[in-house]
N, C-alpha and C positions, 0 to 999 in steps of 0.2 A: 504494500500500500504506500501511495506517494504521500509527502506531505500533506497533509488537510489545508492548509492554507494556499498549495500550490494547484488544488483543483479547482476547476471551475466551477460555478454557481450552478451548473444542472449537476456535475458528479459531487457538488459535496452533498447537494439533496440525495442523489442516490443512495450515497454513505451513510448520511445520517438516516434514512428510509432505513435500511438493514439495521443500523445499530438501535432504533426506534423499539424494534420489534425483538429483538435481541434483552433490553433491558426489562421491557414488557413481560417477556416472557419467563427470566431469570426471578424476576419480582414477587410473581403471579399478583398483581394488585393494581388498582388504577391509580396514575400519579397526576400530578399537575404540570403546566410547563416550565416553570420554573423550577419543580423537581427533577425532571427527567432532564435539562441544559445541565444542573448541577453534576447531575449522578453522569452523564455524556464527560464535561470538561475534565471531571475529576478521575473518571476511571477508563477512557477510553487516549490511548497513547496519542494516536495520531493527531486528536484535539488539543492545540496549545491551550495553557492552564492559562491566560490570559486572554480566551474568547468572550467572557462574560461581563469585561468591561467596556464602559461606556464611551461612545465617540460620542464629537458635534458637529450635527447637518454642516454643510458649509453654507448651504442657502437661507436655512430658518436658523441655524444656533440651536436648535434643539438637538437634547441628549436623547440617543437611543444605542439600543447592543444588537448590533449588526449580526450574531449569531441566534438571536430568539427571532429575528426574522426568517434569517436560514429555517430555523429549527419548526415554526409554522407554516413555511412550504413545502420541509419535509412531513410536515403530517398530513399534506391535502390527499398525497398517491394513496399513502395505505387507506385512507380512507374511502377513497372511491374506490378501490380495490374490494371492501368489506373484511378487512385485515385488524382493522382499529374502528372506534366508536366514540362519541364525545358525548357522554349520557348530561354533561352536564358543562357549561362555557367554561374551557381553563381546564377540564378532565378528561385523559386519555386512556381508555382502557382497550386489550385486547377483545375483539371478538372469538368466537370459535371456533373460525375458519383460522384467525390472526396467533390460538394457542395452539394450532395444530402443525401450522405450515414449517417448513425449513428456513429459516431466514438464511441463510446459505444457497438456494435454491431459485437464483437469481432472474430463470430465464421465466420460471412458473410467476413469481413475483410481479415480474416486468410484465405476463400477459393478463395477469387481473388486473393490474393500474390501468391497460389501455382499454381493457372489456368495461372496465367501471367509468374510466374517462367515457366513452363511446355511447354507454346506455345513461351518461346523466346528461346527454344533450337536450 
């Protein structure tokens, strides 16, 4: 695996898609997103332990962390996919299809994102 910082904005989605469901699954419990960026920075290598802080816009001056953005576009695939669920705004829990599957399993992965992209048009 390349540096996290040295891929691009579709493969670090990717990454974090698999590590998503990876911690999900390890957990068995539904987490929030601010838990699961923590639990990602802290325990997964390739994520520098300084993702979680804060930049400013250059346009607005406003503060945001460029990695909880990553890390909610990483949750939109598994979602269309029926991988993950957000029973509640801010909470992410595995489905039954999402504790069963290989998160390893990359090519199966990738044809539920586009079946579920395709059927929410």
């Amino acid at each position: 695996m390349s540096e996290y910082t040295k891929l691009t904005n579709y493969k670090k989605e990717d990454f974090l898609e698999v590590e998503i469901l990876k911690v999900l699954q390890k957990k068995k419990q539904s987490m929030t997103r601010p838990q699961l960026a923590q639990y990602l920075v802290t325990n997964i290598d390739a994520i520098p332990n300084g993702s979680l802080k804060y930049v400013k816009a250059k346009k607005t001056g406003n503060e945001y962390q460029p990695f909880m953005r990553q890390l909610s576009f990483a949750l939109t695939s598994p979602s269309k996919a029926q991988l993950i669920v957000h029973p509640k705004r801010g909470i992410t829990e595995l489905t039954e299809l999402g504790k069963n599957i290989n998160p390893n399993d990359s090519r199966y992965i990738h044809q539920l994102v586009i079946k579920g992209w395709h059927s929410s048009k």
